[in-house]
N, C-alpha and C positions, 0 to 999 in steps of 0.2 A: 526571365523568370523572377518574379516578385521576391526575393528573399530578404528578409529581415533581419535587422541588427537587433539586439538584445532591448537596446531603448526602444527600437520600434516596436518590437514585440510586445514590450511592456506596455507602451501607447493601445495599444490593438486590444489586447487583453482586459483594459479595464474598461471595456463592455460588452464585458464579462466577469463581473466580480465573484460568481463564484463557480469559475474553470477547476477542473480538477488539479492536484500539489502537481501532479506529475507532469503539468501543459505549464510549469510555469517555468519562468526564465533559470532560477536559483534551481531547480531537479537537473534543467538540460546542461546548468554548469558543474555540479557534482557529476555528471556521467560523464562529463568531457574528459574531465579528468582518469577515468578510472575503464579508458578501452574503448570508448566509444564517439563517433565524429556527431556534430547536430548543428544541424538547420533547421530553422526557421522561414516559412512561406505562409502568404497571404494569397488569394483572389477575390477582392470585394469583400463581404462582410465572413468570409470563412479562412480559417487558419490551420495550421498543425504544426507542430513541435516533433520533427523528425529526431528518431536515432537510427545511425548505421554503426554496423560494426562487421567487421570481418568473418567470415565462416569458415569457407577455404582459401586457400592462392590465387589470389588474383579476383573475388568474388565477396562478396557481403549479404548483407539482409538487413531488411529497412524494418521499421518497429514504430509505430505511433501508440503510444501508452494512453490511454482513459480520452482520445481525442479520436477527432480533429475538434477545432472550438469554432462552433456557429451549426446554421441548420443547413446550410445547401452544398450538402458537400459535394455535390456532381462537379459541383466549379470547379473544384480544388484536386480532382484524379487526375487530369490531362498533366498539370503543373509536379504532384507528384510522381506520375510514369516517368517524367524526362528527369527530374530528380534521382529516380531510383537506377533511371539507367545510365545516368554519369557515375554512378559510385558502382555501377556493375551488379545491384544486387539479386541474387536468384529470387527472392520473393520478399513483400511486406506484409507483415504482418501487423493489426490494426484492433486493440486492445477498447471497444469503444469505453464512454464514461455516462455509458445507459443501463437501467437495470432491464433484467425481463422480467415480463408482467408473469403471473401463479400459473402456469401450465400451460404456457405461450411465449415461444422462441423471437426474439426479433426477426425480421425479416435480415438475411447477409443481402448487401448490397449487391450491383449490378458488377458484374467485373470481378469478386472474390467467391472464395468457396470457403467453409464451416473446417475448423482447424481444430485438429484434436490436441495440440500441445498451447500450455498459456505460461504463461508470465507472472503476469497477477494472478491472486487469488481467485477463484470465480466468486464463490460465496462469502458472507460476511454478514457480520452483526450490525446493525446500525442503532445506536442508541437517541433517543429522543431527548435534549435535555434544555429543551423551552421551558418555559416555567419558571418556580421558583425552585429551590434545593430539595424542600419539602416534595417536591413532585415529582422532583427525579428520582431520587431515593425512595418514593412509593411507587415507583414504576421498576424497583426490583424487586427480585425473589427477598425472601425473609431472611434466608438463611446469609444473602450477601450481606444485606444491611447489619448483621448482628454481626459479621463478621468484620466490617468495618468499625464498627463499634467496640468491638474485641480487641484490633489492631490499637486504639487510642487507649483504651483501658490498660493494656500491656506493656506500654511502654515505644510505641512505635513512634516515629516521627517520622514527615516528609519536608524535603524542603528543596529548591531548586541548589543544583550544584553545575561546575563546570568542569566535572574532573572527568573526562573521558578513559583516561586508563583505568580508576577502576571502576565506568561502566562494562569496557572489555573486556575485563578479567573476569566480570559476574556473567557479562555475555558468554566467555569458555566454557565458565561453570555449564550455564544451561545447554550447551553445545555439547557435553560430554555427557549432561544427565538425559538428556531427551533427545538427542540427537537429531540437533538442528542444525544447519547450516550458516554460515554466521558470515558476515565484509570482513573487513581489514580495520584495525584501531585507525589506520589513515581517512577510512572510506567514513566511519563516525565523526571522525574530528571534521573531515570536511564540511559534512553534511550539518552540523553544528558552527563552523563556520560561515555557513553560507544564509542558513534560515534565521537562526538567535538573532542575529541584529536584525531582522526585519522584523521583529515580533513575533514570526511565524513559529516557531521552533523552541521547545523548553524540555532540558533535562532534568528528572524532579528522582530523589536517592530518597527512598527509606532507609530509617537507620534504628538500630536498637544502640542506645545506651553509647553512641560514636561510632558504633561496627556498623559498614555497609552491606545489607540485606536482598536489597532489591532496586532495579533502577528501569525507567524505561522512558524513551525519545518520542513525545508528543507533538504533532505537526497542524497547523490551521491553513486555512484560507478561504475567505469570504466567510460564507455561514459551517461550515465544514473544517471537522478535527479527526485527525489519520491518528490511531494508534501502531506505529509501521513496528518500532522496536523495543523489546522489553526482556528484562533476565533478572533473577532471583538468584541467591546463595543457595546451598544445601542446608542453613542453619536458623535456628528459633524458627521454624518456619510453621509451628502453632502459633506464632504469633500471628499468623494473618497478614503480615508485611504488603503482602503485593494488592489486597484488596484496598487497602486507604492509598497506596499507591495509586490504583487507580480511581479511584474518587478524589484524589487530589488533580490527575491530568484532566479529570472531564471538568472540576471545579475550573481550572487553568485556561481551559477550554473554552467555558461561559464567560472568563473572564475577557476572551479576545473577540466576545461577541460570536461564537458558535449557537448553533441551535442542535447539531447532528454530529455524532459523535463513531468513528469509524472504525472497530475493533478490528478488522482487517483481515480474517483469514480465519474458515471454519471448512471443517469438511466438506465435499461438494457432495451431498444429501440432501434429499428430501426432510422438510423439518419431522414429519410421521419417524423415518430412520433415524435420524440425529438423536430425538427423544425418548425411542425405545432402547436405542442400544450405547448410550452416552455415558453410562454408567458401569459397562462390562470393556469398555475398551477404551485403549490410552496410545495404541499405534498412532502412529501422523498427525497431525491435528487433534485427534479426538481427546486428547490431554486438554488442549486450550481451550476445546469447546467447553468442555464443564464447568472450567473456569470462568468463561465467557458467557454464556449463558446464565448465570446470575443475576447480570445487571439489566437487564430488560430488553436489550436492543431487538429490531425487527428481522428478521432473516432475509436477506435479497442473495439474488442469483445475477451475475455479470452478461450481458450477453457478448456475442462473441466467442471465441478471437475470431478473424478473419482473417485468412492469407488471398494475397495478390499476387500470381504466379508471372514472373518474367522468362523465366528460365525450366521449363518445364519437366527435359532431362535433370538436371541438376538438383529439382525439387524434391523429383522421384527419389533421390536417392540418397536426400536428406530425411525424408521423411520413413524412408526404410530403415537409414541411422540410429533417428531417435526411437524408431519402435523395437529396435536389437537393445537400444540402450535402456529403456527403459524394462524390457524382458529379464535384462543382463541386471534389475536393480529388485 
């Protein structure tokens, strides 16, 4: 079996210079760390970046995030099956890094079936930020642009920082006010160790007057910038803090030669729904959205997941699990 070392990987990968954050070498050593085993496999001009991680005793499940990287992925199932079945896993599940087309499903591949549970976000903002500054900022709503403009006028400042604990602590904040789910101050420091020296990676801190306000973890690669993490205070928050936050990550962004900018995570709605009812509700995402939605970005939909069932009892009665648990949430 074709497996790859991390320099190989990396050889393979740069043609493909722009694979998704989560197909790259620095994502699959951040999970190593934090639960999960990963391999690396080639056949011919197609790859993927396996995670496995344990389920139950004696049993796993495989996970390929925003991949595999290249076009023929038929090559690359036989190599994964015998992968999957040395770590015992009941099923993999396969996150691709395609969009679907306005009111058209990808086609699920041969061998998998259409998986009601994901991972990643399905939907997302993508902002467009070719151009000049001037172009980007007229490709938002008015009310963002004034708001950024308000935030400088106030008193706001942004500037790259290195201090992870208290973006954690702003992180808890927003975790107790919104009720989000949030890693581990280990899980950020990692991940800030892994990307910042490559370029990839910049923590940028609003501040009013030396108080930290707002902070959030901007990621790149090739033409493409991930907005994955971000948290606010409870305070001066007329001051508009998190909006020049974010025009400072997408500025950050153009600066590492992005063109597309990746706000990461909106309700999975049709944009007709998103639009009519974005204003009346703040459960689950629909907070962010509003927020999000200012800056221009274009609405896409993930296609996928797709699971690959090994273990068919077994599947059965994981996927009864997660339908009690998610009933039970």
């Amino acid at each position: 079996m074709p497996i790859l070392t991390e320099q190989e990987w990396d050889i393979f990968t740069k043609e493909y210079p722009n694979l998704h954050l989560l197909q790259t070498t620095a994502w699959g050593d951040l999970k190593a760390e934090f639960g999960w085993d990963v391999t690396r496999i080639k056949v011919k001009n197609v790859g993927a970046q396996l995670l496995f991680r344990r389920l139950v005793p004696g049993f796993s499940w495989g996970y390929i995030p925003k991949g595999p990287v290249g076009d023929d992925w038929d090559l690359l199932w036989p190599d994964v099956d015998e992968l999957c079945r040395r770590h015992r896993a009941i099923f993999l599940k396969v996150e691709p890094d395609l969009w679907a087309q306005k009111n058209q499903e990808v086609p699920t591949p041969r061998g998998f079936k259409p998986s009601p549970h994901i991972i990643q976000p399905m939907r997302t903002l993508v902002i467009d930020i070719n151009g000049d500054e001037e172009q980007v900022l007229n490709r938002m709503k008015q009310k963002t642009r004034y708001n950024i403009k308000l935030a400088l006028k106030k008193g706001i400042v942004v500037r790259p920082s290195s201090s992870l604990e208290v973006f954690y602590n702003l992180m808890e904040v927003t975790r107790v006010r919104d009720r989000f789910g949030v890693h581990t101050l280990a899980y950020y420091h990692r991940a800030y160790e892994l990307f910042h020296p490559r370029g990839a990676c910049e923590l940028l801190m609003a501040e009013y007057q030396g108080e930290p306000l707002a902070a959030l973890m901007v990621f790149a690669q090739g033409k493409r910038a991930w907005y994955l993490y971000g948290a606010s205070s409870n305070e001066h928050r007329d001051r508009m803090p998190t909006y020049l936050l974010q025009w400072e990550a997408i500025r950050w962004a153009r600066s590492q030669g992005c063109i597309e900018y990746d706000l990461w995570g909106v309700p999975d709605k049709d944009e007709e729904i998103l639009e009519t009812q974005f204003a009346d509700r703040s459960d689950g995402l629909w907070g962010v959205y509003r927020f999000k939605r200012g800056f221009g970005g274009e609405l896409h939909r993930a296609a996928g997941p797709w699971d690959r069932v090994y273990q068919p009892t077994l599947y059965t009665l994981y996927r009864w699990w997660m339908q009690r648990s998610e009933r039970g949430n």
